[in-house]
C-alpha positions as CSV (number, residue, x, y, z in Angstrom):
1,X,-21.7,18.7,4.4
2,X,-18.2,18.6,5.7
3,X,-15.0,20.1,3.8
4,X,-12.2,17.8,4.0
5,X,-8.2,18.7,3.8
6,X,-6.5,16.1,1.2
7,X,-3.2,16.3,1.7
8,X,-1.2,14.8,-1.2
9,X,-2.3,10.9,-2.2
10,X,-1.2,8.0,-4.2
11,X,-1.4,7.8,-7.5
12,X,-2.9,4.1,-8.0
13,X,-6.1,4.0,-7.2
14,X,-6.6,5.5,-4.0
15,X,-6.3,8.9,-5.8
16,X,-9.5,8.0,-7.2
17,X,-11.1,6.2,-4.3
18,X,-10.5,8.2,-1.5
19,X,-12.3,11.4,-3.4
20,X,-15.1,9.6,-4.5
21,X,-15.9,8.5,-1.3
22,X,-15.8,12.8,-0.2
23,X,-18.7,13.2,-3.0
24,X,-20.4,10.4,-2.1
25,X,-21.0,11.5,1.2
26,X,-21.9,14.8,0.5
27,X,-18.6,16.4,1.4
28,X,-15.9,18.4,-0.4
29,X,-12.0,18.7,0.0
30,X,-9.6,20.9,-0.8
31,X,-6.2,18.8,-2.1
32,X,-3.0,20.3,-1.5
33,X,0.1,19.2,-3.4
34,X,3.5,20.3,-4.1
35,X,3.4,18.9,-7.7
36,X,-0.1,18.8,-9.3
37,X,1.7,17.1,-12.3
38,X,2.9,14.2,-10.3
39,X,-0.5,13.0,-10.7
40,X,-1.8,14.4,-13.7
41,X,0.8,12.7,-15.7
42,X,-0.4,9.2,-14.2
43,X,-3.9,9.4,-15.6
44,X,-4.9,7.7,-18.0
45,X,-6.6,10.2,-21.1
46,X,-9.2,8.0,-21.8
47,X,-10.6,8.0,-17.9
48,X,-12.1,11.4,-18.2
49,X,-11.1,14.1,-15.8
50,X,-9.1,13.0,-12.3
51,X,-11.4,12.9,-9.2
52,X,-8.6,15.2,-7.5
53,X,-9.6,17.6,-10.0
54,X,-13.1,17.5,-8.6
55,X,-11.5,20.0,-5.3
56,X,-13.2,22.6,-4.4
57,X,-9.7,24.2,-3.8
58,X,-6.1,23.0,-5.1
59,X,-3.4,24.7,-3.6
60,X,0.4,24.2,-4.1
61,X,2.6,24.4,-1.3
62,X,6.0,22.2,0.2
63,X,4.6,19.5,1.7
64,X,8.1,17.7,2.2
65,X,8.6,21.0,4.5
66,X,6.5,20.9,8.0
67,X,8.1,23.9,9.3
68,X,6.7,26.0,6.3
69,X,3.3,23.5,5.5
70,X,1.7,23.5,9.1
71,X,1.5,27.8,9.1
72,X,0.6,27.8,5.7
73,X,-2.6,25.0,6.4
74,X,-3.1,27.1,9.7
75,X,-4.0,30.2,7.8
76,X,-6.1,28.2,4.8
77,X,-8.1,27.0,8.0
78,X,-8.7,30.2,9.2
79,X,-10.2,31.1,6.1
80,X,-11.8,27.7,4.6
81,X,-12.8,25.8,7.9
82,X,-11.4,22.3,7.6
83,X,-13.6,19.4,9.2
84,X,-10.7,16.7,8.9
85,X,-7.9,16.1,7.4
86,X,-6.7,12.7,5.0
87,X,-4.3,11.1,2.8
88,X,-3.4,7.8,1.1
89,X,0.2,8.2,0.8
90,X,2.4,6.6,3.6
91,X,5.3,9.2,3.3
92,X,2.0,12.0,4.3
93,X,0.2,10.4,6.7
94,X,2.6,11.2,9.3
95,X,1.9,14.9,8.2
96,X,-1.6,14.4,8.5
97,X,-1.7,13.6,12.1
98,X,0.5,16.6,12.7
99,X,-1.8,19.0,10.5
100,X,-4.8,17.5,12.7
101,X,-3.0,18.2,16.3
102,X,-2.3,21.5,14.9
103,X,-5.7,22.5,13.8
104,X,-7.2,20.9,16.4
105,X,-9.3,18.3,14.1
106,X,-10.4,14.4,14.6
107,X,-7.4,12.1,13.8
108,X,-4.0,9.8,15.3
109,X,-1.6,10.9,17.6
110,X,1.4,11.9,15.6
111,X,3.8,9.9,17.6
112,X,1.5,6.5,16.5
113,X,1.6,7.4,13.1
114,X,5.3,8.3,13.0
115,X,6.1,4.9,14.7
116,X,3.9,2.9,12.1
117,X,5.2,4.4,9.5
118,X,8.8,4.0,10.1
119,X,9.7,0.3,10.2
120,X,11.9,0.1,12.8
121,X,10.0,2.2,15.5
122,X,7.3,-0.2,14.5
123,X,9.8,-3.6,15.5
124,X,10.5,-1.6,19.1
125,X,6.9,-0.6,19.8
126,X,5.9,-4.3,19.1
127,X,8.5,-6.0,21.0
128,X,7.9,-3.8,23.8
129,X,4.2,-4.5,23.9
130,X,5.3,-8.5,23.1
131,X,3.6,-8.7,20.0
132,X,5.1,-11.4,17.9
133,X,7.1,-10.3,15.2
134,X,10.6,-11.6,13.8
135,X,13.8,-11.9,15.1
136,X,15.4,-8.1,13.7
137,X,18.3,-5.7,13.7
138,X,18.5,-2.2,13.1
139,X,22.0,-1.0,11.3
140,X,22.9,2.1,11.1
141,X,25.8,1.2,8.2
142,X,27.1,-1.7,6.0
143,X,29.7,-2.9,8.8
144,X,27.1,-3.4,11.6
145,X,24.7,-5.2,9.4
146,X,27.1,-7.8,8.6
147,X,28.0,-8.1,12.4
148,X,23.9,-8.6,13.2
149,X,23.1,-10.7,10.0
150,X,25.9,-12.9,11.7
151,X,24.0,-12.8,14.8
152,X,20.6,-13.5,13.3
153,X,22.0,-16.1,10.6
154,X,20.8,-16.3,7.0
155,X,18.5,-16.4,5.5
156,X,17.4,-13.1,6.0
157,X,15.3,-10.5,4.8
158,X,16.6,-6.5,4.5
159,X,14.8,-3.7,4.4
160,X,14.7,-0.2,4.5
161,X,13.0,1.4,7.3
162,X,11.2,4.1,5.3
163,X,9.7,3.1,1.9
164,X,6.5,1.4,0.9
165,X,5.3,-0.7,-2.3
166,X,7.7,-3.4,-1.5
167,X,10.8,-1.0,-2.6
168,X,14.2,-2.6,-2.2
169,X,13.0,-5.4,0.5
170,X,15.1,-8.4,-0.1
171,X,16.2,-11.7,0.5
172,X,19.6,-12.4,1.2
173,X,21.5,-15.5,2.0
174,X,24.6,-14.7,2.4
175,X,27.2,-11.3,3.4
176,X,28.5,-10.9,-0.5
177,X,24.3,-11.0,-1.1
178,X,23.7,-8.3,1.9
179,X,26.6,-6.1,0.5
180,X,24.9,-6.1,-2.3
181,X,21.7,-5.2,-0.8
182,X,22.7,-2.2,1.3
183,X,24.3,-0.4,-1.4
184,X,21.5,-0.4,-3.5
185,X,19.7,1.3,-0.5
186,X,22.4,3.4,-0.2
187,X,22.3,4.3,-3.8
188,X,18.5,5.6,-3.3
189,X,19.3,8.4,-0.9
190,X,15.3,10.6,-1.9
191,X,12.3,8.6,-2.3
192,X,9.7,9.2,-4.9
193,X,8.0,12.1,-3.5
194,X,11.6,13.9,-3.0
195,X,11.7,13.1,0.6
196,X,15.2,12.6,2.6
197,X,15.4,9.0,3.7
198,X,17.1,7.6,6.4
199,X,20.2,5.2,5.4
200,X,19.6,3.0,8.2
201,X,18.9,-0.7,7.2
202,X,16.4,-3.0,9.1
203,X,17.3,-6.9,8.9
204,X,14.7,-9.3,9.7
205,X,14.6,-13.4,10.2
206,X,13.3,-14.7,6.8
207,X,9.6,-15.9,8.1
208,X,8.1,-19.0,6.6
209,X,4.3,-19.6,6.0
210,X,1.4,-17.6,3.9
211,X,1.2,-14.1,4.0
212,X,-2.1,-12.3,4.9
213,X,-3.1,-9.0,5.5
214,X,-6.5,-7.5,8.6
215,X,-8.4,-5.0,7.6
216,X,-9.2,-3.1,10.5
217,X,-10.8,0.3,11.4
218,X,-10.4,1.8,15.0
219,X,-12.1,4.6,16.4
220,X,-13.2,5.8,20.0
221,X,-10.4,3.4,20.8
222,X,-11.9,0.6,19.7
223,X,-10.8,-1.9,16.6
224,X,-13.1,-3.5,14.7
225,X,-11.5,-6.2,12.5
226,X,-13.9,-5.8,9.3
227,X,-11.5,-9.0,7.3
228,X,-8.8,-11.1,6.7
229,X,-7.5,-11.2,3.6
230,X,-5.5,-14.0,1.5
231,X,-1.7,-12.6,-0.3
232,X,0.6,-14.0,-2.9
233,X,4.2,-13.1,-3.1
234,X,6.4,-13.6,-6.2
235,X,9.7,-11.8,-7.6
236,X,12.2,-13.7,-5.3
237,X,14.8,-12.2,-4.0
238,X,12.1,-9.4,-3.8
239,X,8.8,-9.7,-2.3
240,X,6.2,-8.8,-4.9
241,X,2.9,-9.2,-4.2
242,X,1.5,-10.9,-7.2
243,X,-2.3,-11.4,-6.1
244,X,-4.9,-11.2,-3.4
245,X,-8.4,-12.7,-2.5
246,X,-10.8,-11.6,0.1
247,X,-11.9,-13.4,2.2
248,X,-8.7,-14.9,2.4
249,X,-9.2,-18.9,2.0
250,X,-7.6,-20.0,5.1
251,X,-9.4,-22.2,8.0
252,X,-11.3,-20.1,10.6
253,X,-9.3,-20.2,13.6
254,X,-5.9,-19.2,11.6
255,X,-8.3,-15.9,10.4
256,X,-9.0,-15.3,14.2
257,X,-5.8,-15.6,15.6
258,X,-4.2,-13.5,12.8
259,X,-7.1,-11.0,12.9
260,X,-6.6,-10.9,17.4
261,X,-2.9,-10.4,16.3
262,X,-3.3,-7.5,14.3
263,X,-5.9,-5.8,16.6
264,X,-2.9,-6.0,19.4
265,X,-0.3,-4.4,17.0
266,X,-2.7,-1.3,16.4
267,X,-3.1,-1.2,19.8
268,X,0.6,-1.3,20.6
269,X,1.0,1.6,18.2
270,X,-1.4,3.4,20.3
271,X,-3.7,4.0,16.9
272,X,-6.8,5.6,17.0
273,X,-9.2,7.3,14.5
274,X,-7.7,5.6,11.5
275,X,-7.9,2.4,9.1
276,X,-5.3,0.4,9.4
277,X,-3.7,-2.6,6.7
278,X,-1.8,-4.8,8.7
279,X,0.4,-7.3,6.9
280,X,1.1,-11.0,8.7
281,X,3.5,-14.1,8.1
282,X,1.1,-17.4,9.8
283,X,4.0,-19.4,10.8
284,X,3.8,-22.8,12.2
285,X,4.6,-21.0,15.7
286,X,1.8,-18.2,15.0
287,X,1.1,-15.1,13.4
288,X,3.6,-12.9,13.2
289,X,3.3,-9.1,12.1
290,X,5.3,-7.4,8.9
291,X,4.2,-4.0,8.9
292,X,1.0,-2.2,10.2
293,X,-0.5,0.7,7.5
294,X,-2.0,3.4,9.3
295,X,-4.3,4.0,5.9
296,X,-6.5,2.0,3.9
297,X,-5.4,-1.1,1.8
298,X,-4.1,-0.6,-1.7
299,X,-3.4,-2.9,-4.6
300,X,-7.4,-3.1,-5.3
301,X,-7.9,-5.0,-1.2
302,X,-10.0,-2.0,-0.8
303,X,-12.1,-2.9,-3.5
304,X,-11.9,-6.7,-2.9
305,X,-13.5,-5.9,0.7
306,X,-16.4,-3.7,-1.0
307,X,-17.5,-6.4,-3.4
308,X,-17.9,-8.9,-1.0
309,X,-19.2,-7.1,2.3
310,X,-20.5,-3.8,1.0
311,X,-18.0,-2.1,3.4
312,X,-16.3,0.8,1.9
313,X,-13.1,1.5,3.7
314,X,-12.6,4.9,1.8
315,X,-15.7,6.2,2.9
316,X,-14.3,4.9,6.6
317,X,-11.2,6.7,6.2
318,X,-13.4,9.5,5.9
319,X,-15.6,8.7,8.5
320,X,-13.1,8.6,11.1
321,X,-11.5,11.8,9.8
322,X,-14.4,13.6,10.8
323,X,-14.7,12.2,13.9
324,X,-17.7,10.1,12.9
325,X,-18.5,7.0,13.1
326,X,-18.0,4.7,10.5
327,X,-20.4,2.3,8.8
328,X,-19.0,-1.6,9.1
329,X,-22.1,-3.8,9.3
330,X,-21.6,-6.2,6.4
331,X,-24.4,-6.7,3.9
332,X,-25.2,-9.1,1.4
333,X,-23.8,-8.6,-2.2
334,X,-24.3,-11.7,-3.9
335,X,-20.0,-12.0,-3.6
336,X,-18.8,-14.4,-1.5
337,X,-15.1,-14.2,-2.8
338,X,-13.2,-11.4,-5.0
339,X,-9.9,-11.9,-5.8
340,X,-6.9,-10.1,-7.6
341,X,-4.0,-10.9,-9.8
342,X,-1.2,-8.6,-11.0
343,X,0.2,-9.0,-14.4
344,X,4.2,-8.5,-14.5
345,X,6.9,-8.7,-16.7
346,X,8.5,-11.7,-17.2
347,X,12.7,-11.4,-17.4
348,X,12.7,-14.2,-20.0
349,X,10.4,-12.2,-22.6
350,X,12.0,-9.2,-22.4
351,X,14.9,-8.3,-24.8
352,X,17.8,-9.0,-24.1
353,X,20.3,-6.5,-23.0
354,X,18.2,-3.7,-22.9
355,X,14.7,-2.7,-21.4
356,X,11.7,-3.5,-23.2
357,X,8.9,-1.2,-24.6
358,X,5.5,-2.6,-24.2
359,X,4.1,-3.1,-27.9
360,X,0.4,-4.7,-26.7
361,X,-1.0,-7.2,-24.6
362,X,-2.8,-10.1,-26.1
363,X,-6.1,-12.4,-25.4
364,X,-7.5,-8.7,-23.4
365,X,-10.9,-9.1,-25.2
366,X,-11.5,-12.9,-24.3
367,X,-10.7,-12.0,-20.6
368,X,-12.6,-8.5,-20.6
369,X,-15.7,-10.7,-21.6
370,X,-15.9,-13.3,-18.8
371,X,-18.7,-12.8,-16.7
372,X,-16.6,-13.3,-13.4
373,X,-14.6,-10.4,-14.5
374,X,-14.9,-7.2,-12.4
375,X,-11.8,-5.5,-13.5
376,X,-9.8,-5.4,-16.4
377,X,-7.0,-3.0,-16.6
378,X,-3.7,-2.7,-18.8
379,X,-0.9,-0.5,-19.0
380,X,-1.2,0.9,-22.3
381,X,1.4,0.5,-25.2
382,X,4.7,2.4,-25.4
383,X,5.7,2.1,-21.5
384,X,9.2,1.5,-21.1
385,X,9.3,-1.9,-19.0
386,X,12.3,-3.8,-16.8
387,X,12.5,-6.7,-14.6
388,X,10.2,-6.3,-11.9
389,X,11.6,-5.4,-8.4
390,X,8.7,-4.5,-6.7
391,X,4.8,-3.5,-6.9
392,X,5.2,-0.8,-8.8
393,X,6.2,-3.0,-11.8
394,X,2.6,-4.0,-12.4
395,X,1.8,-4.1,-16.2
396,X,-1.9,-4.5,-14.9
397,X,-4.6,-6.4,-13.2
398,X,-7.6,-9.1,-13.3
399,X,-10.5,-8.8,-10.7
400,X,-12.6,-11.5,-10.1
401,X,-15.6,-12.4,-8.3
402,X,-17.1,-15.5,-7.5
403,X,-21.1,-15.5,-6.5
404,X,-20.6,-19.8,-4.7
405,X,-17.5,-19.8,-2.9
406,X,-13.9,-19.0,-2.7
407,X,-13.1,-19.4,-6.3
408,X,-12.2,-15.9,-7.3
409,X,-8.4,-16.2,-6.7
410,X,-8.5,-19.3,-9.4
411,X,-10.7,-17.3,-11.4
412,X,-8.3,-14.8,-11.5
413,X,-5.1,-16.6,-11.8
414,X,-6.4,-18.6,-14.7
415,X,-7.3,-15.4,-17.0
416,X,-4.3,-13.7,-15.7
417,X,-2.3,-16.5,-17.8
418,X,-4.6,-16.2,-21.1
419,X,-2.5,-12.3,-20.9
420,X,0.3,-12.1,-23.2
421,X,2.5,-9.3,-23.3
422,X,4.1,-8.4,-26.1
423,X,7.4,-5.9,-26.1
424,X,10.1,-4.5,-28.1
425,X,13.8,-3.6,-27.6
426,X,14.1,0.5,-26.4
427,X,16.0,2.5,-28.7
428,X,18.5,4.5,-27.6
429,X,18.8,8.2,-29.1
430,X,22.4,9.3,-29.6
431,X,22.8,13.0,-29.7
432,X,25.1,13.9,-32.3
């Protein structure tokens, strides 16, 4: 039995995968967090208690703070004997490889994470190595973005270089459009977990073709490509990913060439000892890498990728954490395609002028009892609900499997649209 160091985690449902898979092994983790609450408050009631919960020790301390964090997890280790170290949460992970260096435990060099994490660092390491990517720009203010979106040309694609979920990544197509843009980044100065981000803005050539994502896990310096799978974006001028199916439905030698593209990109990163989620455009010149995730897929891929191959990614997270090595031999489930959709608000059926408030969701028992249906979750009523900007608008999800072929993402697309939401106007509370 090893004891593993969780070191603050998503909310979605990572939070609950990644400490099953500790149990399931045999293990045990101690979860450290500088707001227990963050997650508390995103359970649902009627899930029982939160697999966090299940730590052997929870301990509160600055994670946003390195300086103060790294002596603090130095003297828990002294006393609890950590095995490894994890996390879900991109805006940790970088923290993670530096706990690991410091404790002297299995995991990425810091300096890989760092660089896969931030967006830009990852452009620089890619073109360096010559891995294709798109044409880009790093700006370090409003005035030298227009100057480089000039150079580039429009349509383009900006970005900031430090957020995840699809946060404030749009399209723009022309300068009053990327003025716009960059003050909204500049308007969102902390991210979510009270972090410091970094103002700079990353412009991209808008990249045309499907978007797909590798599932990869690399260890001993090796990558083993474990799938390919299939995206769909929505949300225009954002970039809201609206569904997904494993294994993506695309003809063999596009899955290889974006899967041999992917593997180069970790390498180029110089990751090691980690699952990665590497996001591709296949354009009618080639793949082309997004982003690489030095962590496991989110937005249910993880799941997707366990009902059809029997490969649990979690429990390789934790594999590799320990320094062990993981188990990716596919075996047979009876799945030979699962597939996601994403329910979102619609701007037309909200009221108008004001936010919405969820009042219910219609045609749920119909779906929930199709025999193709592996998931069904909805947000629950009384959430306060806007236009959706990016992936954390998500109102809920249908997972689908299909036991023939690769008919889960039409599966899943088709009940997605028997989903009504219902909403009403917010009121406002005036204080007298």
């Amino acid at each position: 039995m090893a004891h593993l160091l969780v070191l603050e985690s998503w909310v979605g449902s990572m939070s609950r995968l990644l400490p099953a898979a500790i149990r399931q092994a045999g293990h045990e983790f101690t979860f450290v967090t500088r707001d227990l609450h963050h997650y508390l408050r995103a359970a649902p009631a009627d899930e029982g208690p939160h697999p966090l919960l299940t730590a052997r020790n929870i301990v509160t301390a600055d994670t946003n703070d390195l300086g103060t964090l790294l002596p603090r997890l130095e003297a828990l280790h002294a006393v609890l004997r950590f095995d490894g170290v994890v996390s879900s949460c991109d805006y940790y992970l970088p923290a993670v490889a530096r706990t690991a260096r410091r404790l002297g435990l299995p995991g990425p060099a810091p300096e890989a994470v760092e660089a896969a994490c931030r967006k830009d660092l990852t452009r620089r390491a890619l073109a360096a190595a010559g891995v294709p990517g798109p044409r880009h720009a790093r700006c370090d203010g409003p005035g030298e973005a227009a100057a480089a979106a000039r150079e580039l040309g429009y349509p383009l694609v900006v970005k900031p270089v430090d957020l995840c979920a699809g946060m404030l990544v749009r399209a723009v197509r022309d300068e009053r459009e990327l003025e716009r843009a960059c003050q909204e980044l500049a308007d969102f100065p902390v991210n979510a977990r009270g972090q410091d981000r970094d103002p700079a803005v990353l412009l991209e050539e808008l990249l045309r073709g499907p978007e797909v994502s590798v599932e990869t896990v690399t260890a001993g310096g090796t990558t083993h490509v474990v799938g390919v799978t299939d995206k769909s974006i929505g949300g225009a001028p954002a970039f809201i990913e609206t569904g997904h199916m494993f294994p993506a439905g695309i003809e063999e030698t596009a899955a290889a060439s974006a899967a041999a593209t992917a593997r180069r990109a970790v390498e180029a990163l110089g990751l090691d000892q980690v699952v990665c989620h590497t996001e591709l455009k296949l354009t009618p010149e080639g793949p082309r890498v997004i982003e690489v995730n030095p962590r496991p897929a989110g937005n249910r891929i993880t799941e997707l990728v366990r009902h059809v191959t029997g490969v649990d990614l979690a429990a390789a997270c934790v594999d590799v954490a320990l320094g062990r090595a993981p188990a990716l031999a596919p075996r047979p489930t009876g799945v030979r395609s699962a597939a996601v959709s994403f329910l979102l608000p619609h701007p037309d059926e909200l009221p108008p002028g004001t936010d919405g408030v969820l009042a219910g969701i219609d045609g749920a028992d119909a779906v929930r009892g199709r025999p193709e249906v592996l998931e069904l979750t909805l947000a629950a009523p009384g959430r306060t609900v806007r236009p959706a900007t990016s992936n954390n608008a998500y109102l809920g999800h249908v997972m689908t499997a299909d036991t023939h072929g690769p008919g889960a993402r039409a599966a899943a697309e088709r009940l997605l649209a028997a989903l009504r939401p219902r909403y009403t106007a917010a009121t406002v509370t005036v204080p007298a």
